[in-house]
C-alpha positions as CSV (number, residue, x, y, z in Angstrom):
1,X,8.0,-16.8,-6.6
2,X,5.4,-16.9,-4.0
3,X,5.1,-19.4,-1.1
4,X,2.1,-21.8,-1.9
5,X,1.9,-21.8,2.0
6,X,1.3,-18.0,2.2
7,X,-1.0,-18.4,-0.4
8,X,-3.1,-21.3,1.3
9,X,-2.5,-19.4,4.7
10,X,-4.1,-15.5,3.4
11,X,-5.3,-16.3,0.1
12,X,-7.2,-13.0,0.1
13,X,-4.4,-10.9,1.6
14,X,-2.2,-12.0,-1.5
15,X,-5.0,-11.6,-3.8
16,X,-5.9,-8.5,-2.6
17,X,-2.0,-6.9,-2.6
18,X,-2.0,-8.5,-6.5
19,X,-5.1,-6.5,-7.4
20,X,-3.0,-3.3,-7.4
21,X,-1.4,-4.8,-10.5
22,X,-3.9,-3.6,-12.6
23,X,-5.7,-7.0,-13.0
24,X,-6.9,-10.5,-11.2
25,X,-4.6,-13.2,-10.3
26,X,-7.4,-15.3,-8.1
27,X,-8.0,-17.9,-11.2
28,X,-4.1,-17.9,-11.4
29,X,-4.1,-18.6,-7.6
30,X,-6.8,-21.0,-7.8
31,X,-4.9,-23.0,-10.1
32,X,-1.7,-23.1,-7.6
33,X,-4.1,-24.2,-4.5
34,X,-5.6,-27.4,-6.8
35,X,-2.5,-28.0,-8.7
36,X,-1.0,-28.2,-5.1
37,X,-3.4,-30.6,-4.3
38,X,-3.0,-33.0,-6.4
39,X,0.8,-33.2,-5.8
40,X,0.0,-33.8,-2.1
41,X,-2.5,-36.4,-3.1
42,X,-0.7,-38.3,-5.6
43,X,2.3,-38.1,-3.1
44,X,-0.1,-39.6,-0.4
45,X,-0.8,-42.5,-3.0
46,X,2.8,-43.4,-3.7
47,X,4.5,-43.1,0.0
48,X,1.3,-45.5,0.6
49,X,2.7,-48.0,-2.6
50,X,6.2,-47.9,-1.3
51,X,5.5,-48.5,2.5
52,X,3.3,-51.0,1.0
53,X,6.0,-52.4,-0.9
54,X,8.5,-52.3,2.1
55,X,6.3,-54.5,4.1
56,X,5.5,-57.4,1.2
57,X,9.1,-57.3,1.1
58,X,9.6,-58.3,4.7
59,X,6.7,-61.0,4.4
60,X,8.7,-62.4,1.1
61,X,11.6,-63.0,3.1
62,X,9.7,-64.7,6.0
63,X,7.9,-67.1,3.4
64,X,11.2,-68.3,1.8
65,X,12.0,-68.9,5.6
66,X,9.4,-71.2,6.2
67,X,9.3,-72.9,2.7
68,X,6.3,-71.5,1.6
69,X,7.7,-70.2,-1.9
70,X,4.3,-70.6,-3.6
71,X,3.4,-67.5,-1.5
72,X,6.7,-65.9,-1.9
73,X,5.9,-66.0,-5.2
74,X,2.6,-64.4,-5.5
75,X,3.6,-61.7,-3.4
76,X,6.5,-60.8,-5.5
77,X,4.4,-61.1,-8.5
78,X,2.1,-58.5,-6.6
79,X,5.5,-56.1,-6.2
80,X,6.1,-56.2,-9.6
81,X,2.3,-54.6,-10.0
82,X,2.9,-52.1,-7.5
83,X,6.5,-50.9,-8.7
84,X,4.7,-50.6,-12.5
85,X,1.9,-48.4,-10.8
86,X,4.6,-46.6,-8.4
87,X,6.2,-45.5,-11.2
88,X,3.3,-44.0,-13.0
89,X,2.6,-42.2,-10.3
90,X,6.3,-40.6,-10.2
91,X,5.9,-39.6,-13.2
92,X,2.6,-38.3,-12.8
93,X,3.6,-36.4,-9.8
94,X,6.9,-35.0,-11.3
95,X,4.4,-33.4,-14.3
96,X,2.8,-31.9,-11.5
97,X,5.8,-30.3,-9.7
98,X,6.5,-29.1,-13.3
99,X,3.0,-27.6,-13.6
100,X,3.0,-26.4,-10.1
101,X,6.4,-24.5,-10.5
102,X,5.6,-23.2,-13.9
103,X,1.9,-21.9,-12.1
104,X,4.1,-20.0,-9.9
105,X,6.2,-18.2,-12.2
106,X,3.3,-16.7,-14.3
107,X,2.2,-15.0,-11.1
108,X,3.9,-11.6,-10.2
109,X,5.2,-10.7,-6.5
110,X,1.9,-9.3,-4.5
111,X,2.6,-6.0,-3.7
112,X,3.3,-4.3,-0.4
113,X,0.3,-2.7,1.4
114,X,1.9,0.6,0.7
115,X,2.0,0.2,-2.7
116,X,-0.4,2.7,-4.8
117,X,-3.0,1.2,-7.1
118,X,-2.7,1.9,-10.8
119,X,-1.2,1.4,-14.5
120,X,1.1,3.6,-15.4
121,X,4.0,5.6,-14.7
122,X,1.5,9.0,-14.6
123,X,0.0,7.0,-10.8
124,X,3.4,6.6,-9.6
125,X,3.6,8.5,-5.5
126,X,6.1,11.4,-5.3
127,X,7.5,10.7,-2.0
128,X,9.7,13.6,-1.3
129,X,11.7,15.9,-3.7
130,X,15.2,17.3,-2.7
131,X,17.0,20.6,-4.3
132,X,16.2,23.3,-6.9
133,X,15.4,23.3,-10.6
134,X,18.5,24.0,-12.4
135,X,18.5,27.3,-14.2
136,X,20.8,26.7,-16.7
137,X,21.8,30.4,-19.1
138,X,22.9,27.1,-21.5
139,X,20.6,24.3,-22.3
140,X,22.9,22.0,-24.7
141,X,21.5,18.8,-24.4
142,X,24.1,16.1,-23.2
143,X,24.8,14.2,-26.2
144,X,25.7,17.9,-27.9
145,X,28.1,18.4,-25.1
146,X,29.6,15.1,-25.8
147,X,30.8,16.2,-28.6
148,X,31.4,19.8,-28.2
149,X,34.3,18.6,-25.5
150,X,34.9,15.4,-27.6
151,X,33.5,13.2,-24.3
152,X,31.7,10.5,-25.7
153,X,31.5,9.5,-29.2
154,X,28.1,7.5,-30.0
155,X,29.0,7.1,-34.1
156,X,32.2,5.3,-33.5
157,X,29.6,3.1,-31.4
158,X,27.1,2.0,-34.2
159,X,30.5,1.5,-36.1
160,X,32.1,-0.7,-33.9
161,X,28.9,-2.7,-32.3
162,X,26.0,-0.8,-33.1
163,X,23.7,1.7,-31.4
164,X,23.4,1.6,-27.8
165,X,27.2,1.5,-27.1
166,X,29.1,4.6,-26.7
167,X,32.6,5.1,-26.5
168,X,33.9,7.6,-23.9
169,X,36.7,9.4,-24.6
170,X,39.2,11.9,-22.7
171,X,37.6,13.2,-19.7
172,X,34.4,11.1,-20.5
173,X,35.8,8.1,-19.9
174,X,37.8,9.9,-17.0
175,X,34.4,10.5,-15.5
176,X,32.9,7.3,-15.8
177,X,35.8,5.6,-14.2
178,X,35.6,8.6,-11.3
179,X,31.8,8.2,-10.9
180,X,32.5,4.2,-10.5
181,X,35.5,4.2,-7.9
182,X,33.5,7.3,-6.1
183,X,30.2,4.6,-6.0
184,X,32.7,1.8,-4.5
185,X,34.5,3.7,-1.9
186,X,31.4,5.2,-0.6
187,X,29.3,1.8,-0.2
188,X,32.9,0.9,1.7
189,X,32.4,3.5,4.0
190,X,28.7,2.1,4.7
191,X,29.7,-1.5,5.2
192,X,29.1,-3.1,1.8
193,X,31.5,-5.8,0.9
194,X,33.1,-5.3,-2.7
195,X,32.8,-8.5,-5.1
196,X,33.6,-9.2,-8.8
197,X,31.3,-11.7,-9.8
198,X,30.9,-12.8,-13.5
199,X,29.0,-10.7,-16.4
200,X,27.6,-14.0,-18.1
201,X,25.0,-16.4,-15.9
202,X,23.3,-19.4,-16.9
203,X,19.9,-20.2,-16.9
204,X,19.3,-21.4,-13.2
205,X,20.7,-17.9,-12.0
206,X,18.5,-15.8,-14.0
207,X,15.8,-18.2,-13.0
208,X,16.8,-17.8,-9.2
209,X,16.2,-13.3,-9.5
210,X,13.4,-13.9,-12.0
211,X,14.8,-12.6,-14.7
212,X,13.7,-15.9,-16.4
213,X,11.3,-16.5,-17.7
214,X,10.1,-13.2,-17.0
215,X,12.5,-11.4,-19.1
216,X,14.4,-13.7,-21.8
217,X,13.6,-11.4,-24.4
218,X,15.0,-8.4,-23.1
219,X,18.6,-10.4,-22.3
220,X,21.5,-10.9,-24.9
221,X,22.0,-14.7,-25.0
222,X,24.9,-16.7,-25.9
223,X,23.0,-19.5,-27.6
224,X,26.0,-22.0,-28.1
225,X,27.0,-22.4,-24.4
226,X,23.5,-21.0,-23.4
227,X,24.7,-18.3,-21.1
228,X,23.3,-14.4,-20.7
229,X,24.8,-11.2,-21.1
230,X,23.4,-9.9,-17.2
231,X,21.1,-7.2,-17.2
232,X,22.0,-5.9,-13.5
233,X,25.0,-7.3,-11.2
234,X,21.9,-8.0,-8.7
235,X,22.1,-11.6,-10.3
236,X,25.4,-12.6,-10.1
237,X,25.5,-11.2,-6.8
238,X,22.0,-12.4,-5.1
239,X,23.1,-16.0,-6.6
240,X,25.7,-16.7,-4.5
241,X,23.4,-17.4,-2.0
242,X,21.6,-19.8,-4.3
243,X,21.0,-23.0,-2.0
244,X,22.7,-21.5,0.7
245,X,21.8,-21.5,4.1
246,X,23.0,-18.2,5.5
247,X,22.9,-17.5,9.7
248,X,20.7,-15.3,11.2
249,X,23.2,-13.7,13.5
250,X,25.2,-12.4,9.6
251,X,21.7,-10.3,8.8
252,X,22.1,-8.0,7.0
253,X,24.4,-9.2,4.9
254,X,25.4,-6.3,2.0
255,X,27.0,-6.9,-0.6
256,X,27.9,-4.2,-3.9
257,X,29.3,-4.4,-7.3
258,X,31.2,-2.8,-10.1
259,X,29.9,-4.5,-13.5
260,X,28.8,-3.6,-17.3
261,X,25.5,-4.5,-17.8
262,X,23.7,-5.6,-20.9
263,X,20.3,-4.8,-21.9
264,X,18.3,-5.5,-25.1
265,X,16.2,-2.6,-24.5
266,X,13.4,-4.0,-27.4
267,X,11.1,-1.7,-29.0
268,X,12.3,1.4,-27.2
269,X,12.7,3.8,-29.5
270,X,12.3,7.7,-29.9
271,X,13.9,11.4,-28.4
272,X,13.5,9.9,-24.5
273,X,16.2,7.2,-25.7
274,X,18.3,9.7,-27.3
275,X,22.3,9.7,-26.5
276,X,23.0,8.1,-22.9
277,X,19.4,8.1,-21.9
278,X,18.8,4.5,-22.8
279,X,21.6,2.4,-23.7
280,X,22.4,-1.5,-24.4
281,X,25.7,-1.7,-22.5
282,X,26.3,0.5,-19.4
283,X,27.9,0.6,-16.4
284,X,27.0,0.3,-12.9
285,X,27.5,-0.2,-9.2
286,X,25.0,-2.4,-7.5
287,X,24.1,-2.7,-3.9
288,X,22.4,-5.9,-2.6
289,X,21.2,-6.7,1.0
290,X,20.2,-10.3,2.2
291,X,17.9,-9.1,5.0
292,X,16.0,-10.9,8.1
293,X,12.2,-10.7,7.3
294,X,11.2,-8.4,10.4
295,X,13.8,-5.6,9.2
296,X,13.8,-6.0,5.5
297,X,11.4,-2.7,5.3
298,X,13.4,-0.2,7.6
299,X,16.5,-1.5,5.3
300,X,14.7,-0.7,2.2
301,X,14.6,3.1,3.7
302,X,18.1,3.0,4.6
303,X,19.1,1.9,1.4
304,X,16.9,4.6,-0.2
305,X,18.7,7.4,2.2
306,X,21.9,5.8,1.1
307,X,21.3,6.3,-2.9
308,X,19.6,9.8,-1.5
309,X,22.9,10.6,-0.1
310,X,24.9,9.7,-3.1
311,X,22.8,12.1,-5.1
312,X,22.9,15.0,-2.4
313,X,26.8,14.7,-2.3
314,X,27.2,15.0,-6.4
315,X,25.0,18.0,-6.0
316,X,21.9,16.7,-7.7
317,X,18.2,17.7,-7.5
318,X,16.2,14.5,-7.1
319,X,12.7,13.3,-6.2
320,X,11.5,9.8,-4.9
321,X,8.9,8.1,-6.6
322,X,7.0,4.8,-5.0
323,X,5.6,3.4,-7.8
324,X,2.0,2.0,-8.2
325,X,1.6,-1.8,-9.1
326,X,1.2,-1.3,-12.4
327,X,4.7,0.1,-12.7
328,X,6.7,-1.8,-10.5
329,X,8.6,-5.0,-12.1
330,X,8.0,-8.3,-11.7
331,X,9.5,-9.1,-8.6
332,X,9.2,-6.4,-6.8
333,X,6.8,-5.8,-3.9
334,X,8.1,-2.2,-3.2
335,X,10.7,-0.4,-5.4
336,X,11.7,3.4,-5.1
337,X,12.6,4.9,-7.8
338,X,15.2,8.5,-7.8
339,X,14.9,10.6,-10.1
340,X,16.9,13.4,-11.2
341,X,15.9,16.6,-13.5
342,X,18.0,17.2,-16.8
343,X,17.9,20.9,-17.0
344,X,18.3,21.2,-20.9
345,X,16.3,18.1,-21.9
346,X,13.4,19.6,-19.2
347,X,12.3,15.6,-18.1
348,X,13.0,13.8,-15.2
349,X,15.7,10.8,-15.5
350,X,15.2,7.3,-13.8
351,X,18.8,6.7,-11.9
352,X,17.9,4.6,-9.2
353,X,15.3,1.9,-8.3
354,X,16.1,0.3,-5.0
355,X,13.6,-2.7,-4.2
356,X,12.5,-5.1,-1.4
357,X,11.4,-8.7,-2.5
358,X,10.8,-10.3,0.4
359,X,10.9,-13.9,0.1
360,X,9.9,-14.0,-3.9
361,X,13.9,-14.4,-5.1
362,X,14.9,-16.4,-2.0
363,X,12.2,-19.1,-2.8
364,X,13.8,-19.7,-6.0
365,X,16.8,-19.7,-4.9
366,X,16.5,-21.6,-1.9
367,X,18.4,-19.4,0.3
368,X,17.4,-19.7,4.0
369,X,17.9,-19.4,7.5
370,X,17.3,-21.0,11.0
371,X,15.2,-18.8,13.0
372,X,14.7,-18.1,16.3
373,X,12.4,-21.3,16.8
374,X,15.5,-23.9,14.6
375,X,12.9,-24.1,11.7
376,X,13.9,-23.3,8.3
377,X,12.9,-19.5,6.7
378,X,13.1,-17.6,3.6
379,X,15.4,-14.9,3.7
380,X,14.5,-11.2,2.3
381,X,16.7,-9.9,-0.3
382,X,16.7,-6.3,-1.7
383,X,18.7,-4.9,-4.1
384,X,19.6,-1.0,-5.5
385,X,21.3,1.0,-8.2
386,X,24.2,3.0,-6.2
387,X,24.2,4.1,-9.6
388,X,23.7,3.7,-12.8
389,X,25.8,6.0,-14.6
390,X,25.0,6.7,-18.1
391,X,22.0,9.4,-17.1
392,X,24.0,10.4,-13.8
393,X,26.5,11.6,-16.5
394,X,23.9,13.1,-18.4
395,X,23.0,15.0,-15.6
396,X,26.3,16.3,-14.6
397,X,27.0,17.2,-17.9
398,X,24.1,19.3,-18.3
399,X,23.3,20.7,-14.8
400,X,26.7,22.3,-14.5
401,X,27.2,23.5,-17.6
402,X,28.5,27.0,-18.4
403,X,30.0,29.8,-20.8
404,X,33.5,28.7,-19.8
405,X,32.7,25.1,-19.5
406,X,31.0,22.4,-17.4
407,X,32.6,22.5,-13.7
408,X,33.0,18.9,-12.0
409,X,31.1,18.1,-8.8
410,X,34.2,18.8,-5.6
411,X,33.1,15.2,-4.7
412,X,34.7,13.9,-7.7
413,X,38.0,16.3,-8.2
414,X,40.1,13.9,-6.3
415,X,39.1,11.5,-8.3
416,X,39.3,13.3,-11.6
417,X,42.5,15.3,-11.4
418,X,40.7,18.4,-12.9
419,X,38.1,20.8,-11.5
420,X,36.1,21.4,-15.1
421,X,35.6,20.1,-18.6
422,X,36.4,23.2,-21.5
């Protein structure tokens, strides 16, 4: 969430950077600014109480000294007033902590100042395209592949969980397992560390990356232990830094991950979500960067080039959107997204989004660093898809299909143990 400093400090700077949401945030702001206020006054009030307090307890003891308990007595009758008041006031200023924080949340990240203005996907900024159209002699859509070559199976899905969760087969499942190990060693080779963190958080984690309460209804929640299915290994991994106080001399610090993920995916429905294009379990690997505030931008663009260069090496045509306000998630204040063009489904395919946060996560997570001056700092954190598979595969499948078969990027040959799929 934002910094109520930064917000005192360049009220109309945030304000401003909001506005390319699509709508006003300054009565939202407002409220933070005099909500604030009062938790600085009413803290004021009680430090004065207790200091009061403190010293009527000093002047008790030196009455009891010198005999004069009438005295004693009136000033500890006078405590008793002040503790009954004190405590009204802790109560009154914990509501407003409460108030304040839940002020916070309703209010997205403000956007970077390179952010376009605008609503909708259609006002998302094309920031570079890479490769040819594929001219395919055969158009079979992916999910008619699947089957022609017994890949994926998405009936013996619904049957066993329900829509939204294929089962790979044969050389499908071959190539999801080749795509995955192909994402991990190459994140190796650029200095991520490899963890295995759990697919299940609770509630302070999803808090911590925002997903809560931004996103509850999009999660699969476990109701009896209260845990959630996670959406992206970004939480897991971005929380173990959770009220951690990382040194400035490890930045960057990169982590990645192999998980499923689990998404709800409520109310999308139609031929876009067709087959692998939008599933509710899916796999993925997931880069994540804790990142010094003065270089978290140049890292953002070499995270970008790094997804870029997975792309380029499975022999994918891509573009680069930056997408407008409107668009962007919660959280964000600059995402990228890569897209790459299915050939036989003529429609571009979200595969990436790599984003920068600044300090929005690391606020609520507390995780922080001494800088240069010893005084404590948010961290940046950024995090990108290095990939998602299930359109990657969809891709594949159809880009490279032929009359004799679909042939198998020479990227991932080693890793399959077969050059095409017939």
């Amino acid at each position: 969430m934002l910094e109520v400093q930064h917000i005192r400090e360049d009220f109309e700077g945030i304000n401003g950077r909001l506005s390319k949401r699509g709508k006003s945030f300054e009565d939202a702001l407002n409220k933070v600014l005099e909500l604030d206020d009062q938790r600085k006054q009413t803290q004021t009030t009680l430090d004065g109480m207790l200091a009061e307090m403190n010293a009527i307890s000093k002047e008790i003891g030196i009455c009891f000294k010198s005999g004069k308990r009438d005295e004693a007595e009136a000033l500890k009758a006078k405590t008793v007033e002040i503790k009954e008041s004190s405590k009204q006031l802790e109560n009154t200023l914990k509501e407003t902590i409460e108030e304040l924080t839940n002020a916070l949340t309703q209010i997205p990240n403000a956007p970077h100042d390179s952010v376009p203005n605008g609503k909708t996907p259609e006002e998302n900024e094309i920031v570079l395209s890479h490769g040819d159209m594929p001219e395919l002699a055969h158009k079979l859509p992916h999910w008619e592949l699947a089957e022609k070559y017994d890949l994926i199976d998405f009936e013996l899905g619904v049957k066993i969980t329900g829509a939204g969760f294929p089962v790979y087969k044969g050389k499908g499942a071959r190539l999801q397992r080749a795509l995955i190990n192909f994402f991990l060693d190459e994140g190796l080779k650029h200095g991520y560390n490899e963890v295995q963190p759990p697919i299940f958080i609770n509630e302070a984690s999803g808090f911590g990356t925002g997903q809560l309460p931004d996103k509850e209804g999009q999660m699969y929640h476990m109701t009896v232990d209260n845990l959630f299915a996670i959406p992206t290994a970004e939480v897991p991994i971005t929380n173990l830094y959770r009220d951690v106080i990382v040194k400035k001399e490890d930045f960057p610090i990169k982590n990645m991950a192999y998980t499923p993920c689990f998404r709800r995916e409520a109310g999308s429905y139609g031929k876009d979500v067709r087959g692998l294009n939008r599933l509710h379990q899916f796999d993925k690997v997931e880069i994540v960067q804790l990142a010094h505030p003065d270089e978290s931008y140049t890292i953002l663009e070499e995270m970008s080039s790094y997804v870029q260069s997975l792309l380029q090496k499975l022999g994918l045509n891509y573009r680069v959107l930056r997408l407008c306000g409107g668009d962007m998630g919660f959280t964000s204040a600059l995402t990228y997204d890569m897209e790459v063009y299915s050939g036989a489904q003529e429609r571009w395919l979200e595969v990436s989004s790599v984003s920068c946060f600044e300090t929005y996560q690391s606020n609520r997570l507390k995780l922080r660093f001494k800088n240069e001056n010893g005084k404590m700092q948010y961290a940046h954190t950024l995090n990108g898809s290095a990939l998602a598979l299930p359109r990657i595969v969809a891709a594949l499948l159809e880009n490279n299909q032929t009359e004799n078969g679909i042939e198998m990027p020479e990227v991932l040959r080693p890793y399959l143990g077969f050059d095409r799929i017939d």
